[in-house]
N, C-alpha and C positions, 0 to 999 in steps of 0.2 A: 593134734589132729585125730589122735587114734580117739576121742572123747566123743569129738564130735560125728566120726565114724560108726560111733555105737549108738547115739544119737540120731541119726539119718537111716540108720537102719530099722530102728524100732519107728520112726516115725513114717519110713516106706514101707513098713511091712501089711500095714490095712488097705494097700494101694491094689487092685489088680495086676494094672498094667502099667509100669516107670516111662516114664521120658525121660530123657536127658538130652537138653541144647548140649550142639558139638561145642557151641561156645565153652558151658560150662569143660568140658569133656578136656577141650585145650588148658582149660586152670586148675584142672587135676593134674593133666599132666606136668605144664610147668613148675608147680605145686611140690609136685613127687619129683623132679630131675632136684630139686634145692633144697630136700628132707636129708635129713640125718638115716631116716628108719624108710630109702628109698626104698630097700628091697620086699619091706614089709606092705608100704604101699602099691607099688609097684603089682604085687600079688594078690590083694584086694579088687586093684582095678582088674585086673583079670579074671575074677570070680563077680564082680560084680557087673562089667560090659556085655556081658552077655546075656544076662536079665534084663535089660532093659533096650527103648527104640530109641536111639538117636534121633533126633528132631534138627534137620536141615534147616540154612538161612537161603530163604528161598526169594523172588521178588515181589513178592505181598507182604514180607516180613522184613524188607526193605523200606515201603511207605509207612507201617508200620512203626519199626523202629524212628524214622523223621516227625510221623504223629506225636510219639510217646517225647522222645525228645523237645519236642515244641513245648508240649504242656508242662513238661516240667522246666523248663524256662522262664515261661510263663507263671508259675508258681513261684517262682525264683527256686527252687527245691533240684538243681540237678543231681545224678548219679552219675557213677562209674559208665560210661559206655560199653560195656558189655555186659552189666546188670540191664541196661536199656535194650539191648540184642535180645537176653532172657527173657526181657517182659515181655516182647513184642512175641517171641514164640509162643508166652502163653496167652496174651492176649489173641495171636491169628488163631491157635489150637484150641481156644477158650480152657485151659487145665489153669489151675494151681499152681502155684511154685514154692515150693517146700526149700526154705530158707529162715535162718535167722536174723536178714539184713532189712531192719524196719522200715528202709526208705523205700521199700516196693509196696508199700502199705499208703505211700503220697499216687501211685498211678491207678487212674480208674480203669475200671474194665478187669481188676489181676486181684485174686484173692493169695495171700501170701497163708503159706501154713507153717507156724514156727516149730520149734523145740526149746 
């Protein structure tokens, strides 16, 4: 993880202003209580939460998230459900999602920015 920390940082650094889905924010966290190098992460997230806005699951990101879900269905192509949570915040927010998980690359409407 620390690679990909260095990674996500150089790739947030041309950003003005961060979002982060609380969803994501819960897979950090469970992420860090099941690391070896908790305490190290643990301290990152604490230097890092505070740069940036939390993006709520609100109820337009509700129908949202059922849209996204249908069409990837429909694609036969599903995801993880709470990558579908993610899209659907950037798709209601219209942002980006800075990931390097290619299957957000099958949902229209959601521009995926790797590393």
């Amino acid at each position: 993880m620390a690679e990909n920390v260095s990674e996500i940082v150089r790739a947030a650094r041309s950003s003005h202003i961060l979002f982060l889905p609380v969803i994501a924010l819960g897979e950090y966290r469970f992420g860090i209580l099941a690391s070896r190098h908790r305490r190290l992460y643990e301290e990152w997230l604490g230097i890092f939460l505070p740069t940036v806005t939390l993006l709520d699951v609100q109820a337009e990101t509700a129908v949202l998230y059922a849209i996204i879900g249908d069409e990837l269905c429909r694609l036969g192509r599903p995801i993880p459900d709470n990558d579908i949570w993610i899209a659907a915040l950037g798709r209601q927010h219209r942002l980006p999602i800075l990931s390097n998980d290619t299957h957000f690359d099958a949902i229209s409407g959601i521009r995926r920015i790797g590393w």
